[in-house]
C-alpha positions as CSV (number, residue, x, y, z in Angstrom):
1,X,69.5,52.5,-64.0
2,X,71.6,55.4,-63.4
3,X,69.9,57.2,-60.5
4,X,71.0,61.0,-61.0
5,X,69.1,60.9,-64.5
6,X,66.3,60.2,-63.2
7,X,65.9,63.0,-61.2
8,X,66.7,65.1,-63.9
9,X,63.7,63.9,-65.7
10,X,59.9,65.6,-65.2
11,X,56.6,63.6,-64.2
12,X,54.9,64.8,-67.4
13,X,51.4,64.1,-65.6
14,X,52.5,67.3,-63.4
15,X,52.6,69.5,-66.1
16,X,51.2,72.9,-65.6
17,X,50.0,71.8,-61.8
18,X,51.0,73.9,-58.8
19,X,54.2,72.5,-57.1
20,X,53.8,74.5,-54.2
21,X,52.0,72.0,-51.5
22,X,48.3,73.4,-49.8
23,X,47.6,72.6,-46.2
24,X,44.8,71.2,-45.1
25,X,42.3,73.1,-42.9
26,X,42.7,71.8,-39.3
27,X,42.0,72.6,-35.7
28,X,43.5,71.8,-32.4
29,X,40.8,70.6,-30.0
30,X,41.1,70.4,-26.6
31,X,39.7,67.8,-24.5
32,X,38.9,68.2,-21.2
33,X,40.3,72.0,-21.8
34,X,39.2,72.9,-17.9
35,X,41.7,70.1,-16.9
36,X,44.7,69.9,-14.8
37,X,46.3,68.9,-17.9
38,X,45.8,71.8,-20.2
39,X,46.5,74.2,-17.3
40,X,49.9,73.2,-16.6
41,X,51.0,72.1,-19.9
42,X,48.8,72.7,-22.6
43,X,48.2,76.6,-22.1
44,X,51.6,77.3,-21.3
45,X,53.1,75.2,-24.7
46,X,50.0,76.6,-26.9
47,X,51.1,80.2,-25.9
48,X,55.2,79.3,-26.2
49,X,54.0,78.6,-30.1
50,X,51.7,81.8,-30.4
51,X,54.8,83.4,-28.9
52,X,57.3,82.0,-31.9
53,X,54.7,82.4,-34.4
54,X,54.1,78.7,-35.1
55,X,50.2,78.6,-34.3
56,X,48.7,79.3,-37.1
57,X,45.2,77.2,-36.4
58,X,42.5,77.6,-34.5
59,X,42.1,76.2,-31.0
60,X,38.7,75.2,-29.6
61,X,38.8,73.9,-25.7
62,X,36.2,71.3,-25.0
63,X,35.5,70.6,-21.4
64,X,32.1,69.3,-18.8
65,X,32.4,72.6,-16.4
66,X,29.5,75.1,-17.2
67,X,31.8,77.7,-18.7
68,X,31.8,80.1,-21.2
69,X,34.1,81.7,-23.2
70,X,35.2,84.4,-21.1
71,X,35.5,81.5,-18.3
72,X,38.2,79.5,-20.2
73,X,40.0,82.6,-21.2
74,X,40.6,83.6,-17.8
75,X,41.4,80.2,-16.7
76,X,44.0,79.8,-19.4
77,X,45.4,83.2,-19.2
78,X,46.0,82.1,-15.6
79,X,47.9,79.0,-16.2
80,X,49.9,81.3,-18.6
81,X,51.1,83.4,-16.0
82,X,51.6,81.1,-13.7
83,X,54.1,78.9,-15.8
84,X,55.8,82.2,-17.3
85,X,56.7,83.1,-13.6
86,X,58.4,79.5,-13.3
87,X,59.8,79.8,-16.9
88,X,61.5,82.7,-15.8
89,X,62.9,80.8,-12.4
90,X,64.0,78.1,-13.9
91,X,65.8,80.0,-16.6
92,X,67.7,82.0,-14.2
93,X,68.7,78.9,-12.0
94,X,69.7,77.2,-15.3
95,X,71.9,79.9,-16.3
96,X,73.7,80.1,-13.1
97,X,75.0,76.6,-13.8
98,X,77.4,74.8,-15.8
99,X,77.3,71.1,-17.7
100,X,80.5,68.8,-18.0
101,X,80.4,65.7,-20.0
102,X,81.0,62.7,-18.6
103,X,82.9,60.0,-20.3
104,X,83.8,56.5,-19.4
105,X,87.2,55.6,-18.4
106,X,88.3,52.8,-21.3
């Protein structure tokens, strides 16, 4: 069976239905969102994605601490800041080097 003519050919079953794919409604939840976890790494990645506009879902933070909304938002803004300060360090240090590759004498 020659493979290139059957690509050519079309699924008649998917006549006249949208081709374009529909994503399915989601959420990011966050457990244990007043962790040490989400504040060093979660915050920090979720806001690096909000940054590049590639979060386009909702995020819900689920935690034990009595907080409220206004609670977690100032905790996570926090952790933000925090890790853009050391962004910004580490991307100067990194720019103030060089890489070589190694390779293996034969």
């Amino acid at each position: 069976m020659n493979r290139s003519a059957d690509q050519t050919q079309l699924n008649p079953l998917r006549e006249g239905l949208s081709t374009r794919a529909v994503p399915q409604p989601c959420t990011v939840v966050i457990f244990g969102a007043t962790g040490d976890l989400a504040k060093r790494k979660l915050f920090p990645a979720l806001y690096q994605l909000e940054l590049r506009g590639r979060l386009e879902l909702p995020v819900i933070g689920v935690g034990r601490s009595p907080w409220d909304h206004s609670d977690l938002h100032d905790y996570a803004r926090a952790a933000i800041e925090k890790a853009e300060e050391k962004l910004q360090e580490i991307d100067g240090a990194v720019g103030r080097r060089g890489y070589r590759m190694l390779q293996r004498a034969a």
